[in-house]
N, C-alpha and C positions, 0 to 999 in steps of 0.2 A: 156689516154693522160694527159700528166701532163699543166695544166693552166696558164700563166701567166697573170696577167691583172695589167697595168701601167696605173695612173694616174699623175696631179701634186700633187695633193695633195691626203691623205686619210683619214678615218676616223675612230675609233674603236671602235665605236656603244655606247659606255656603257649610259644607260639609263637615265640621269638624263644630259645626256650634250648636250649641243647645236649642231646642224647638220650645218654644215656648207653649204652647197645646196643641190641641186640635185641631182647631180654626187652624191657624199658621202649619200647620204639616198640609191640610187638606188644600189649599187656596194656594199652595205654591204651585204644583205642576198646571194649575189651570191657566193662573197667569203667563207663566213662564211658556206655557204651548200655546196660546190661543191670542197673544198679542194684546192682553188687556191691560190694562193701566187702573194698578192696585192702589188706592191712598185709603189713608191712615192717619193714623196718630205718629207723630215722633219721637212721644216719650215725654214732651219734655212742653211745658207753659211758657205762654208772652203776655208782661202788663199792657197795657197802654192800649193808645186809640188803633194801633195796629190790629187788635181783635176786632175791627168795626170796617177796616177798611173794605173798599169792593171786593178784592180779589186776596184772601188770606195768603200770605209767602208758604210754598212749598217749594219741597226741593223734590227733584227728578232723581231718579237712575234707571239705569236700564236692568230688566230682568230674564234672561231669555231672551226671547221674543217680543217680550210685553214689558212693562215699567211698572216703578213703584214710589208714588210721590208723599211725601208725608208734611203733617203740619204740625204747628204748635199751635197746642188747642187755648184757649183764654185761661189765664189763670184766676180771676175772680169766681169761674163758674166751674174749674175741672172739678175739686175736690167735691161738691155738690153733684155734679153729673155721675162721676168715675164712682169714688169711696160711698157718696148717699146716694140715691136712687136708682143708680143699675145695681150696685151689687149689697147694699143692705135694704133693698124694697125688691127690685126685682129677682136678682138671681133667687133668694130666699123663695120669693114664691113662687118662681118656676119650677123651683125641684121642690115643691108642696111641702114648705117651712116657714109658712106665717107667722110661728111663732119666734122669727130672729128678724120681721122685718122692723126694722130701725130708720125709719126717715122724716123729716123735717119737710114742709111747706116750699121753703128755698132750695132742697135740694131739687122736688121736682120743677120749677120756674129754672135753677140751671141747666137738670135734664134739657129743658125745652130751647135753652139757649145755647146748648151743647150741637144740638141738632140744626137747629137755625144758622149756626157756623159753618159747619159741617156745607149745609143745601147752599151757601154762598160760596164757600172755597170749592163745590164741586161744579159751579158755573163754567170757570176757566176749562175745565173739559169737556165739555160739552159740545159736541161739532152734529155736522147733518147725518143722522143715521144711527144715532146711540143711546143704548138701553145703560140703564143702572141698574147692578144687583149687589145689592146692602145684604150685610151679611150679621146676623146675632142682637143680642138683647140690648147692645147700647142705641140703636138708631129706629127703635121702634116707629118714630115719627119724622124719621125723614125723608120720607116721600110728601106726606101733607106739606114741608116746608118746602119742597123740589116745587108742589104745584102752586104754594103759594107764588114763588117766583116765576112765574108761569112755565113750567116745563110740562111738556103735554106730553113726553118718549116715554116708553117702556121702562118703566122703573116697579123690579119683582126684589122680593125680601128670602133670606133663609134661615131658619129659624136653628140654632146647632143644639140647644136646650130644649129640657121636652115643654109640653105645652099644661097648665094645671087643668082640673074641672074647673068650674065658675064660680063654686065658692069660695074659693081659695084665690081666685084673683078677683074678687070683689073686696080682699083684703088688701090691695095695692091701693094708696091713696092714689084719683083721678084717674081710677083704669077706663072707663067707661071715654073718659076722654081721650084717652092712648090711646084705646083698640079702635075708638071710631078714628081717628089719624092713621093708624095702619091702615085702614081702610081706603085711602090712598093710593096703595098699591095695587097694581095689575097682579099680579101674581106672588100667593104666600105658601111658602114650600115649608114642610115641616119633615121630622125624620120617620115616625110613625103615625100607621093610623088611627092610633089612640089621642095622640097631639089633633091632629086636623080635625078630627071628632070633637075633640072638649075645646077647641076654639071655634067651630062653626054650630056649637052647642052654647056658646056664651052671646053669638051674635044675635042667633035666632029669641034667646030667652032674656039676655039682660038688654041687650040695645033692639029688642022688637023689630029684627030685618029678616027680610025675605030671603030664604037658602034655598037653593034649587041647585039641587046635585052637584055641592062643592061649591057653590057660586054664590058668595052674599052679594045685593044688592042694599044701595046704601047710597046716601047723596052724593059720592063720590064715584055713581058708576058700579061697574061690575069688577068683582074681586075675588078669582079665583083660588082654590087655595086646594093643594094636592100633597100628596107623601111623595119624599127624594131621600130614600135612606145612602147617607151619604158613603163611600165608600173609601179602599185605599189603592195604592199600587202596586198591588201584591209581588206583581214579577220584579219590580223593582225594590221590594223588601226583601224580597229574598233572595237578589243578588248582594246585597249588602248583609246580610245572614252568614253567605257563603264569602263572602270576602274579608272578614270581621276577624278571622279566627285567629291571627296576628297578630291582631291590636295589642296592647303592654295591658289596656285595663282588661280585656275579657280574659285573656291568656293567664293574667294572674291571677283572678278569677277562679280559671280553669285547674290553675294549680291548686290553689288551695282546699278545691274542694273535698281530696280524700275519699275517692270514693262517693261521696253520699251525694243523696237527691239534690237538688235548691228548687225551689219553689220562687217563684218574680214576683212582685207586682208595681207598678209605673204610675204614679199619680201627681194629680197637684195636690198639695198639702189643704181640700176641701172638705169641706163636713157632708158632700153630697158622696163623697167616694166610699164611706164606710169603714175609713181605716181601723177605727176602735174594736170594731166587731170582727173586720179582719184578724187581727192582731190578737183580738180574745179568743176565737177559735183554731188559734195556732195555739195558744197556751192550752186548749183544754184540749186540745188531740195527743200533747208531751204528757197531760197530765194523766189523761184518762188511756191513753196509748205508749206507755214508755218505751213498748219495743221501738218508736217513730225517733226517742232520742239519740242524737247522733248520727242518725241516716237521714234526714228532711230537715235545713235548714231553710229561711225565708229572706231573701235579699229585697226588702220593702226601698223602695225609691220613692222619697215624698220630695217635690219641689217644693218650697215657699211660696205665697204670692198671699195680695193682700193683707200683709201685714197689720195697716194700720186699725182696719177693720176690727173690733172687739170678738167678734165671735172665730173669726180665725186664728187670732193672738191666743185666744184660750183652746182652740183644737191643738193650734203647736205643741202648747204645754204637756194638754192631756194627752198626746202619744207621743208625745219624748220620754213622759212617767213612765207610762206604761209599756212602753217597749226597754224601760230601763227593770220596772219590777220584773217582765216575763223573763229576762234574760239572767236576774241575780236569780231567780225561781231554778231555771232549767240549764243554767248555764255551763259548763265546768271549764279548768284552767285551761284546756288546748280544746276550747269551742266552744260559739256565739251562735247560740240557737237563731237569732235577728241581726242581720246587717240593715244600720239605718241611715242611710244617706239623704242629707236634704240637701240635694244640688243635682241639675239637670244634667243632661246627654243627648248629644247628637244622636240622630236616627240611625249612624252610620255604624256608631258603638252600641246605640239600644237594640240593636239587630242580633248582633252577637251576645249580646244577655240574655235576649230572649233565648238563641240556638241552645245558649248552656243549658239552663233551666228547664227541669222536665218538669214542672206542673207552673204553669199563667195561672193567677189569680187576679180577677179585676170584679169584685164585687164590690160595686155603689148600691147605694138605695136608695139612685133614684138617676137618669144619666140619658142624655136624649140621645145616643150611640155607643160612644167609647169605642174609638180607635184602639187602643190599647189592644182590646181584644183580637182586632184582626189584624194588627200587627206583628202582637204573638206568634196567631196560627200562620201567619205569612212567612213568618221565619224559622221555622221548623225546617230539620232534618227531611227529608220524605223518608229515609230507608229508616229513621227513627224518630216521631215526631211525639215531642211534649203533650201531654193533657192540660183541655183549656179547662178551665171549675171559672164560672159565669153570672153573674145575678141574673137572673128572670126580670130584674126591673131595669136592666141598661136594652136600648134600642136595640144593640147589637143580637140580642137574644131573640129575638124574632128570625133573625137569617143563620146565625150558626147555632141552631137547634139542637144539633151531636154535639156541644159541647156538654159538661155535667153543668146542668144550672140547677144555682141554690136560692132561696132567699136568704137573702146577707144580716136578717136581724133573726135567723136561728144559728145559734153559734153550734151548737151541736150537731145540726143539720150539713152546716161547712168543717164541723171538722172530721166526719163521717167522708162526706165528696172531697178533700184531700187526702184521708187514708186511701180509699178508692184509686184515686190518680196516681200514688206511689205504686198500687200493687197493681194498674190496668194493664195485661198483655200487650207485645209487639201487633198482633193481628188485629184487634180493636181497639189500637190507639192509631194506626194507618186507616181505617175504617173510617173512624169517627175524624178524624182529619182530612182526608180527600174528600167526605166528606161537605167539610168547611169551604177549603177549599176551591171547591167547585163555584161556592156561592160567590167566594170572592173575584176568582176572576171574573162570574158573571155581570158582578158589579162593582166596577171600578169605581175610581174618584174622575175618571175621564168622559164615564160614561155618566155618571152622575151630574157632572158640569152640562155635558153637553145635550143631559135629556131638562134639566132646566131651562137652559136658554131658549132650546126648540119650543117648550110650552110660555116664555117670555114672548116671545115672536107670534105662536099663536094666539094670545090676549092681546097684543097692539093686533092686530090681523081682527079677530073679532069685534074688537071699540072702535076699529075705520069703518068697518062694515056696517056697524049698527048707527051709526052717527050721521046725522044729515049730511049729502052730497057736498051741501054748500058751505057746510062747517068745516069742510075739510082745508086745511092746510095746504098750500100747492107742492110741499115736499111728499103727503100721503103717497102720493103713487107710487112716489120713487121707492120710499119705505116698504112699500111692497113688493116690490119687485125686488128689493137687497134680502128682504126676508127669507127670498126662497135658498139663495142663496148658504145663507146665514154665519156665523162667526166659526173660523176656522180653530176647530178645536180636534186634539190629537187623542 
């Protein structure tokens, strides 16, 4: 079976550059082993009647095994699609923040035109035997546009953000219209089963459909929807962990530190990450713990992104202040309680930051995984591994259990679980890490691809089966018979 996997953006791994999130760490090794053919966005808009032509201009490369074709998306409608309605309507109410949704009438009609491009430039790949699996919050409707152009093949969704209750996405203008367009899809993969519960909670109660054991039904058929908590490559993190130790930035790093603890944490510069809260319970553990001054410093790593966006313009703001007060606060001439860097890292060097750092802090409030977290524990020492300190509301907290989990809006509560993490024994900080561990190797980012596509396969496999004899297609059989087969993933 030949692969498609669309994102908005993607990435081309090479080693020494910065990963732009989640998404792009996760979806590399898949494509790269499994021979699929990744498109995307390119970055970059085209005026003119070339947004309308049959087959949008992409460029090719090879990735691996698999390729990676990218377009330029229209520019009458990006800033509408991109900047209004995925990420000031959506992303907001996906991490349950109604009250920052900011969109406009046009923003959702470009959504919609965004998507409709997308299902046109994705025709050129299209050959006998091949599923689509669309990945994250920009393309919630591009399967209804896959079948308006009549494509009948296995096209499954993953969802990398958690999923809200129903009232909180009955505050997205035209949700009712989106989610019945998901509804398009063979298969909707979510990270937790708290996600796949308040979306097969929203189908049954606001759009009146029949749910039978994960399965809405709906004028579009049958639409399965399951949990795939996404995973990483742990062996491969922490081959780069151990290789790292070299590097000019960890090494210097490593110099500077003096002895004392460091404490990490790795974000994008989000309001869903919890930086503020972060940051304030690092100042009340110096405050209310001074023996902690001068032994536990916090090397916070915040990317930039969406800038233009109002409410991330004012996050920047508010913790450049505020990591600027905590540091005139607790500071002194030869030490910076806060190292704040707003510029990315390769995996290759986040590796070896993480080995440094004996306490990971990744508490969001609110995160449909967070790699971060198991990147972390991936990169640890084993004969001396760091303490992870955790939100209870990132996905990740369901499978690395032993980690200390806090909730991220009790600042006293987090600055209690990193005094803790300074003073945790060698015995149960090896405990609590193999641990983790364990879970991770049990569930890769490989086996996570490849247990999606298997249940992709069985929803085409079930919709031949149910569908009249005579309705079928003359390629059906074949498709069946390539399924059992199925896409060579590593």
């Amino acid at each position: 079976m030949n692969l498609v996997v669309v994102s908005n953006r993607v990435a081309r791994g090479k080693p020494n550059e910065p990963m732009t999130g989640g998404l792009a760490a996760a979806l590399l090794p898949v494509v790269e082993h499994s021979g699929a053919i990744w498109v995307g966005s390119s970055g970059r808009v085209r005026d003119g009647h070339q947004n309308h032509q049959k087959e949008p201009f992409a460029e090719i490369e090879a990735l691996g095994t698999g390729a990676i074709a990218t377009l330029d998306l229209p520019a009458a409608h990006y800033g509408g699609y991109y900047e209004g309605f995925a990420n000031s309507a959506l992303w907001p109410a996906l991490h349950s923040r109604s009250d920052l949704i900011r969109v406009s009438r046009d923003d959702y009609v470009s959504y919609r035109e965004v998507n409709a491009f997308m299902a046109r430039a994705l025709m050129r790949f299209r050959k006998p035997q091949t599923a689509f699996w669309v990945q994250d919050y920009h393309f919630l409707a591009l399967a209804a546009e896959l079948r308006n152009l009549g494509v009948d093949d296995p096209i499954g969704f993953f969802l990398h953000t958690p999923w809200p209750v129903a009232a909180v996405m009955q505050g997205v203008p035209n949700h009712r219209e989106l989610v019945t367009a998901m509804l398009a899809y063979d298969l909707l993969g979510f990270q937790t089963e708290e996600d796949c519960q308040n979306f097969l909670g929203y189908a049954g109660s606001e759009l009146d459909l029949t749910v039978d054991d994960g399965v809405v039904i709906s004028q579009n058929g049958r639409t399965r929807c399951q949990v795939f908590p996404i995973g990483i490559d742990a062996e491969k993190f922490a081959q780069y962990a151990a290789k790292s130790v070299s590097h000019p930035d960890v090494s210097r790093l490593r110099r500077s530190l003096n002895g004392e603890r460091l404490a990490i944490g790795v974000d994008r510069l989000d309001y869903s990450k919890g930086l503020v809260n972060r940051i304030s319970a690092f100042d009340r553990l110096w405050t209310e713990h001074p023996q902690f001054s001068r032994s536990i410093s916090l090397l916070q790593i915040a990317n930039p992104s969406r800038g233009a966006i109002e409410a991330y313009g004012n996050l920047q703001n508010d913790v450049a202040r505020l990591v600027s007060d905590v540091n005139g606060r607790h500071g002194e001439v030869d030490w910076t309680p806060i190292r704040y860097l707003n510029k990315g890292f390769s995996q290759a060097v986040l590796a070896g930051l993480y080995r440094t750092a004996q306490i990971g802090v990744v508490t969001p409030l609110h995160d449909g995984m967070n790699l971060v977290a198991k990147e972390y524990v991936a990169a640890q020492n084993p004969a001396d591994p760091g303490v992870l300190v955790l939100s209870k509301f990132a996905g990740a907290a369901n499978e690395l259990d032993t980690a200390l989990l806090v909730n991220p809006h009790d600042i006293d509560g987090m600055a209690r679980a990193i005094a803790v993490a300074a003073a945790m024994p060698l015995t149960e900080r090896k405990m609590r890490w193999e641990a983790m561990m364990k879970k991770l190797r049990g569930h890769t980012i490989q086996q996570w691809s490849a247990d999606f596509v298997a249940e992709l396969e069985k929803c085409r496999i079930e919709k031949v089966a149910v569908a009249p004899l005579a309705a079928q297609p003359p390629q059906a059989l074949r498709w069946l018979k390539s399924a059992i087969s199925g896409v060579r993933l590593i």
